[in-house]
TIKOL-906300 format. One record per residue: x, z, y of N, C-alpha, C, O, CB in turn; residue in three letters. Coordinates in steps of 0.1 Angstrom, whole numbers. Each point is the difference from the previous one (the first is absolute). Glycine has a CB too. Example, Ala and Ser with C-alpha at 12.3 -4.5 7.8 and 13.67 -1.06 7.14 Angstrom:
BEGIN
132, 78, -57, -9, 0, 12, 9, 0, 12, 10, 7, 0, -29, 5, -12, Ala
15, -19, 23, 9, 0, 11, -8, 8, 11, 5, 1, 11, 7, -23, -17, Ser
END
This chain:
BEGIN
868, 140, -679, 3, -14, -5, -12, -9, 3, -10, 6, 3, 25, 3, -21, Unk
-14, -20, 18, -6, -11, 7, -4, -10, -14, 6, -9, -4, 10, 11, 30, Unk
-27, 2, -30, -6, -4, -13, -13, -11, 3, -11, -1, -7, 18, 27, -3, Unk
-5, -35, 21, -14, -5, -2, 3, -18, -7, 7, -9, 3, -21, 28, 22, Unk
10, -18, -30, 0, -15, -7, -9, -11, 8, -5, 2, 11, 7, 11, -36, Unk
-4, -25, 17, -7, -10, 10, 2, -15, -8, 11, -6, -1, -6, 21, 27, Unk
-16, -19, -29, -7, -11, -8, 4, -11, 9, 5, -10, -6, -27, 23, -5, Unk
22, -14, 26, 5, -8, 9, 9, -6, -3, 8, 6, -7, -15, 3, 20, Unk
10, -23, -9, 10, -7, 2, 17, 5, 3, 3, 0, 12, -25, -12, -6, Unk
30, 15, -12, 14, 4, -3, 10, -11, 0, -2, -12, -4, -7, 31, -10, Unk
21, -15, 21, 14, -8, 6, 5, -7, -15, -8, 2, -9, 17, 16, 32, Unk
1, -24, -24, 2, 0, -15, 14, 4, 2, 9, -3, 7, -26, -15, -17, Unk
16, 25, 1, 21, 6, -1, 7, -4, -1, 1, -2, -12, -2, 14, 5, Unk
11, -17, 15, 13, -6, 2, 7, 1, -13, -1, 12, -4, 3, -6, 28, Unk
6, -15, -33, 7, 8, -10, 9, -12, 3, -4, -11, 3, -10, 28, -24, Unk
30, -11, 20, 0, 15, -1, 0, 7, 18, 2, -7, 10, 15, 4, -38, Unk
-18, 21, 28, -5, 0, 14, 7, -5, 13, 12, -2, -2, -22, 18, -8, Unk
6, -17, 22, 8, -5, 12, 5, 13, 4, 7, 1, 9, -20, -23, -1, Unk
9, 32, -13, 8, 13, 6, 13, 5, -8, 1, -1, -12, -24, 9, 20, Unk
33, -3, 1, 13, 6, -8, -7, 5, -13, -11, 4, -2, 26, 4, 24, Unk
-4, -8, -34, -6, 4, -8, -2, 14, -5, -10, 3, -8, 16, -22, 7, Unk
1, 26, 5, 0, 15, 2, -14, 7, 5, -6, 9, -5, 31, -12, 11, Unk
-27, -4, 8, -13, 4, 0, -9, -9, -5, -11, 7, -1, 17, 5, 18, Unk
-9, -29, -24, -8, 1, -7, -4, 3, -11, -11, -1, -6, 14, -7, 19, Unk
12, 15, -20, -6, 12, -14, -3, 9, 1, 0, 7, -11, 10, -11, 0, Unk
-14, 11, 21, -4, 16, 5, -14, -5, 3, -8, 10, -1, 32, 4, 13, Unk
-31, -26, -8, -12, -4, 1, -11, 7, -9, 2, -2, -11, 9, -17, 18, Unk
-19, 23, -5, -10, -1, -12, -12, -6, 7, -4, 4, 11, 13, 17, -25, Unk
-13, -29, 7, -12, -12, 7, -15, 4, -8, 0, 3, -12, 20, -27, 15, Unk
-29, 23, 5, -13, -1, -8, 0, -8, -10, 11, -4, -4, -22, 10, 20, Unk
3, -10, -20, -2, -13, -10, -2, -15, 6, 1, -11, -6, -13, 28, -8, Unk
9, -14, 29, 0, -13, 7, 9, -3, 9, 0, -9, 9, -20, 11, -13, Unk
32, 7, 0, 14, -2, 6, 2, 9, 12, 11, 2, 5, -10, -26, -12, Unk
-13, 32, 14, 2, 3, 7, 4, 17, 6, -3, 7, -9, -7, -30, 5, Unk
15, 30, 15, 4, 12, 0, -8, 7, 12, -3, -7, 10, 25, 0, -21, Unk
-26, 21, 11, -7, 1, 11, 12, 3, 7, 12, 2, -4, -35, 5, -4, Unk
18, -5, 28, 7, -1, 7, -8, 7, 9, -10, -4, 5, 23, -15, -12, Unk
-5, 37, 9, -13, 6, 13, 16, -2, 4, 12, 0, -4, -41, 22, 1, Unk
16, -25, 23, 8, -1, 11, 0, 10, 8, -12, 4, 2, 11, -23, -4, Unk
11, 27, 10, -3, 10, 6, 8, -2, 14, 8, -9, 2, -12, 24, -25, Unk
0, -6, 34, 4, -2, 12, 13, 9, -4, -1, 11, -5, -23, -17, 22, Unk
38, -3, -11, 9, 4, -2, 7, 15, 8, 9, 7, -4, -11, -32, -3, Unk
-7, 27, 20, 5, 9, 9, -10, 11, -2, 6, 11, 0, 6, -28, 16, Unk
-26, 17, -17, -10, 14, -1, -5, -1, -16, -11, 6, -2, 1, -5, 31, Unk
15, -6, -37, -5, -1, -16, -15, 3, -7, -4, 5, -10, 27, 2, 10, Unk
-27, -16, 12, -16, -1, -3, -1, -16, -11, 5, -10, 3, -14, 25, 27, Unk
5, -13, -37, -6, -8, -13, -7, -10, 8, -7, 4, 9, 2, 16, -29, Unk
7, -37, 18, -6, -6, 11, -14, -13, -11, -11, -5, 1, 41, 8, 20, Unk
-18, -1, -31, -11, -12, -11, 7, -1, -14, 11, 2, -2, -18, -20, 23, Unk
-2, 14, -29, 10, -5, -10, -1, -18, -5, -10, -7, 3, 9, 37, -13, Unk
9, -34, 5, 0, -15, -1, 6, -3, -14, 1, 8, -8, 2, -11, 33, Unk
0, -11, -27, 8, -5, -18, 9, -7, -1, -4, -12, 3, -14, 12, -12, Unk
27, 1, 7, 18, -7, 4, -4, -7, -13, -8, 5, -7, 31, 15, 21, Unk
-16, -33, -16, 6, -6, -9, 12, -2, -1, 3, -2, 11, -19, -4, -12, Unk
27, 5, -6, 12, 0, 1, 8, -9, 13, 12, 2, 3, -17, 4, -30, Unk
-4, -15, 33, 1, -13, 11, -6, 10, 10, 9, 4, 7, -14, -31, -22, Unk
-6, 31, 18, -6, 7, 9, 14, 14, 3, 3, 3, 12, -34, -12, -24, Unk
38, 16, -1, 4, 7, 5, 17, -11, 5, 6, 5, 10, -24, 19, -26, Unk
20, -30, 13, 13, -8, 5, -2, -2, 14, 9, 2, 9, -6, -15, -31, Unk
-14, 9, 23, -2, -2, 17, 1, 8, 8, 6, -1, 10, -19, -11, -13, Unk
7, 26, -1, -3, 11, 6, 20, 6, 0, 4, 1, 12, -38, 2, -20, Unk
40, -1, 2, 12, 3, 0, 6, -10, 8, 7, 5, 8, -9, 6, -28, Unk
1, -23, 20, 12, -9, 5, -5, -8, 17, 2, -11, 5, 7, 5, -36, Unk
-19, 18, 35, -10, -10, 15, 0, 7, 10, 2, -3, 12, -21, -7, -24, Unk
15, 24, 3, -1, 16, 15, -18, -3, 2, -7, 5, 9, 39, -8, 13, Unk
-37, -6, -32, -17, -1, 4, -6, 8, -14, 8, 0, -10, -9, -30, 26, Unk
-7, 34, -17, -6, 1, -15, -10, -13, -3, -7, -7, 7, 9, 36, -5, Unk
1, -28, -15, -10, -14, -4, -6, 6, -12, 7, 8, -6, 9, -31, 15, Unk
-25, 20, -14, -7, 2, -9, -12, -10, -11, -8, -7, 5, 16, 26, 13, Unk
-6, -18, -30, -10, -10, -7, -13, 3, 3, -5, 8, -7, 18, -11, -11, Unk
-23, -4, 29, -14, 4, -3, -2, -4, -16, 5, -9, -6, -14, 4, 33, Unk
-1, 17, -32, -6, -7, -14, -16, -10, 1, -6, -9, -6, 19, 34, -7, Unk
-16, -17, 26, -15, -5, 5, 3, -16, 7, -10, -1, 7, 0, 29, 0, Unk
15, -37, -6, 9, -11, 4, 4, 0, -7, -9, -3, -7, 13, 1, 24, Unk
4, 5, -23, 8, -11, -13, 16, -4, 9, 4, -10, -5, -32, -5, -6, Unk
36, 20, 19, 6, -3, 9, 7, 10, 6, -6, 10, 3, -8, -26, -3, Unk
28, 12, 2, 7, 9, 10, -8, 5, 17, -8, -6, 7, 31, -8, -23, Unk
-17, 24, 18, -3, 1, 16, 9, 8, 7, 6, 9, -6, -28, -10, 2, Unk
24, -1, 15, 13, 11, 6, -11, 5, 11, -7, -6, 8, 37, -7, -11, Unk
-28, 28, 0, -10, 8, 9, 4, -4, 17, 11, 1, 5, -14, 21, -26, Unk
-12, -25, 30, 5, -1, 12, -4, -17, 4, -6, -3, 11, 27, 24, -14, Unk
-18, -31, -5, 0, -8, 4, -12, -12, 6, 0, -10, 8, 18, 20, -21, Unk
-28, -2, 3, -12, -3, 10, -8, 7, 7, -7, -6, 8, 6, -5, -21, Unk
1, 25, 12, -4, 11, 9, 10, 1, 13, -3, -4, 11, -6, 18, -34, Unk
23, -7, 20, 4, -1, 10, 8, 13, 0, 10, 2, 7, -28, -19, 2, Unk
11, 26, -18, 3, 10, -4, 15, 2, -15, 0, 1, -12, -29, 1, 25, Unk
32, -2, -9, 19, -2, -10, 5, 12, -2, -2, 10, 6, 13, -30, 6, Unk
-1, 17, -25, 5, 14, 0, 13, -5, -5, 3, -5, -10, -25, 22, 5, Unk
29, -11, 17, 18, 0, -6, 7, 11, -6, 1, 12, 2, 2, -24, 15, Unk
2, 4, -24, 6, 10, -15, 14, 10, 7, 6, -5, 9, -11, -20, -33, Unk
9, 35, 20, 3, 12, -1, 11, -2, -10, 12, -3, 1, -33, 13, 6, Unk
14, -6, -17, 7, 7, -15, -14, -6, -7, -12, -2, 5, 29, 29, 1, Unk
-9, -30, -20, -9, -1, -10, 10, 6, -13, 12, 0, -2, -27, -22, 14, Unk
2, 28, -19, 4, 13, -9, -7, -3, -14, -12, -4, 1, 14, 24, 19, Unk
4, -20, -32, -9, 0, -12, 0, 14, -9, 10, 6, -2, -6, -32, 2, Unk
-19, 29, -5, 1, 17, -6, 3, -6, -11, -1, -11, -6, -17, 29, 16, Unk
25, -3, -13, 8, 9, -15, -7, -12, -11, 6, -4, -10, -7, 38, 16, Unk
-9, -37, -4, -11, -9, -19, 6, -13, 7, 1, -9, -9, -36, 23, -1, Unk
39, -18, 20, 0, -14, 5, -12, -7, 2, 1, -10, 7, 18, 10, -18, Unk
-33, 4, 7, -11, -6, 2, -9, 2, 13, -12, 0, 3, 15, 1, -28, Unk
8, 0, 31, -7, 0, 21, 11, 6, 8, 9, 8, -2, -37, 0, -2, Unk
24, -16, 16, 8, -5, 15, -5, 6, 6, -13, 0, 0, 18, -19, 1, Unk
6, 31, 10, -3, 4, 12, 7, -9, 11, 12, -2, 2, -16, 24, -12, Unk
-6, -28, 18, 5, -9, 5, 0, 6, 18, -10, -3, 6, 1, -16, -28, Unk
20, 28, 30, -1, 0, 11, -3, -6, 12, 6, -11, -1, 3, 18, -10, Unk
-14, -7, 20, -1, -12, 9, -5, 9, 13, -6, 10, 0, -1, -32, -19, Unk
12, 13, 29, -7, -1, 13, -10, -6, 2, 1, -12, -2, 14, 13, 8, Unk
-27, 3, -1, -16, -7, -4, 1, -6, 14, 9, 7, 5, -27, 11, -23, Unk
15, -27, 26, -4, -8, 8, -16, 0, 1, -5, -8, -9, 28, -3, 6, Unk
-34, 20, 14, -17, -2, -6, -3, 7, -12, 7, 9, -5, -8, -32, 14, Unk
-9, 18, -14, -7, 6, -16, 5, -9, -9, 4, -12, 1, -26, 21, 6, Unk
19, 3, -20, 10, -4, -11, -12, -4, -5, 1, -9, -8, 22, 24, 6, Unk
-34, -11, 3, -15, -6, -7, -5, -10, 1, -2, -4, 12, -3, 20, -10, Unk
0, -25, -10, -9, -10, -2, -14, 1, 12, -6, -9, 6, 15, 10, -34, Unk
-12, 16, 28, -11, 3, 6, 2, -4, 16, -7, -8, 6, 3, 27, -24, Unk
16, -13, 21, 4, 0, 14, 9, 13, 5, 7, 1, 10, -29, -15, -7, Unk
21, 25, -17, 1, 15, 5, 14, -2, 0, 6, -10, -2, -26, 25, -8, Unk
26, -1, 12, 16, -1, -5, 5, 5, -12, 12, 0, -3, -8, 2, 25, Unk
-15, 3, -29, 5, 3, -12, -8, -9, -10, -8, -7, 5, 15, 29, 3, Unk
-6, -22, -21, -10, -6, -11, -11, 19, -5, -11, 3, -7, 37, -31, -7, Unk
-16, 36, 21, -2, 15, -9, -10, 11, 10, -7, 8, -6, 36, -10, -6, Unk
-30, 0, 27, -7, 4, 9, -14, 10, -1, -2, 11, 5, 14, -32, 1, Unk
-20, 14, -14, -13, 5, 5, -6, 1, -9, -12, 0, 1, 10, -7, 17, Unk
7, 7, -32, -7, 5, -12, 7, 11, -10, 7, -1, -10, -17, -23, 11, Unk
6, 31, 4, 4, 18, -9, -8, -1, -5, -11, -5, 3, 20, 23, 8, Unk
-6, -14, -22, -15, 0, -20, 5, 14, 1, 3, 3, -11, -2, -30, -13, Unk
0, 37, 33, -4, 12, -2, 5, 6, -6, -8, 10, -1, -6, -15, 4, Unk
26, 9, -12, 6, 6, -8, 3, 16, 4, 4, 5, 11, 3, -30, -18, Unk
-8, 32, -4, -2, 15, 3, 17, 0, 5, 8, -4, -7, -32, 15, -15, Unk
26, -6, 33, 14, 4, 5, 9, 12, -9, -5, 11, -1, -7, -17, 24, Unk
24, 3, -29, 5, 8, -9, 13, 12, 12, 3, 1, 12, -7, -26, -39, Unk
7, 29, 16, 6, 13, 11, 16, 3, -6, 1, -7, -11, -28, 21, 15, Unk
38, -9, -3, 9, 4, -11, -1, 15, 3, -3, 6, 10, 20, -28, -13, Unk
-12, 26, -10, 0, 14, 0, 9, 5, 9, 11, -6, -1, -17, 7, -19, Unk
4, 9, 29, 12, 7, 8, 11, 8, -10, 9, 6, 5, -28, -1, 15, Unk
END
């Protein structure tokens, strides 16, 4: 689950939502309205980034074929790609069993990173003791 909170500047919530209502009662929103959203490459299911839908952010992303997302750091929508160059067209979009996060498929176009890399997940392993299952 996608637990991180943020003092930053937040969208303000549509009432009542712009999404069908079906799926916006299966929502579950942080406190600042918002849902996490990991994106994954739709064809080799490598983990590319994660991001924060608002109920408008996720409208777009459903009804465009672009993903868009609320920066919280901006204060402001963004649809990935549009100033990098690097885009990601939507697939499938999936919400888990608690409703409180988006798998969001996509075709990555370039890096999905801020950095430049293609992942957000790449080059930092914290080392964790490798587990095994019993035979």
């Amino acid at each position: 689950m996608c637990r991180v909170t943020s003092t930053r500047s937040t969208p303000s919530a549509p009432s009542p939502s712009i999404l069908p209502t079906e799926l916006a009662s299966r929502l579950k929103r942080d406190r600042d309205g918002l849902v996490c959203a990991v994106v994954q490459q739709h064809d080799s299911g490598e983990v590319l980034m994660v991001g924060w839908m608002d109920d408008e952010a996720l409208r777009r992303t459903l009804t465009s074929g672009r993903v868009t997302f609320w920066s919280r750091s901006r204060g402001e929508y963004w649809r990935k790609g549009d100033t990098s160059g690097h885009s990601q067209h939507v697939k499938t979009v999936a919400l888990d069993c608690d409703g409180d996060a988006l798998l969001v498929r996509v075709d990555q176009v370039g890096a999905a990173c801020h950095t430049g890399a293609r992942t957000c997940f790449g080059d930092d392993d914290l080392g964790a003791v490798e587990g095994h299952r019993d035979e």
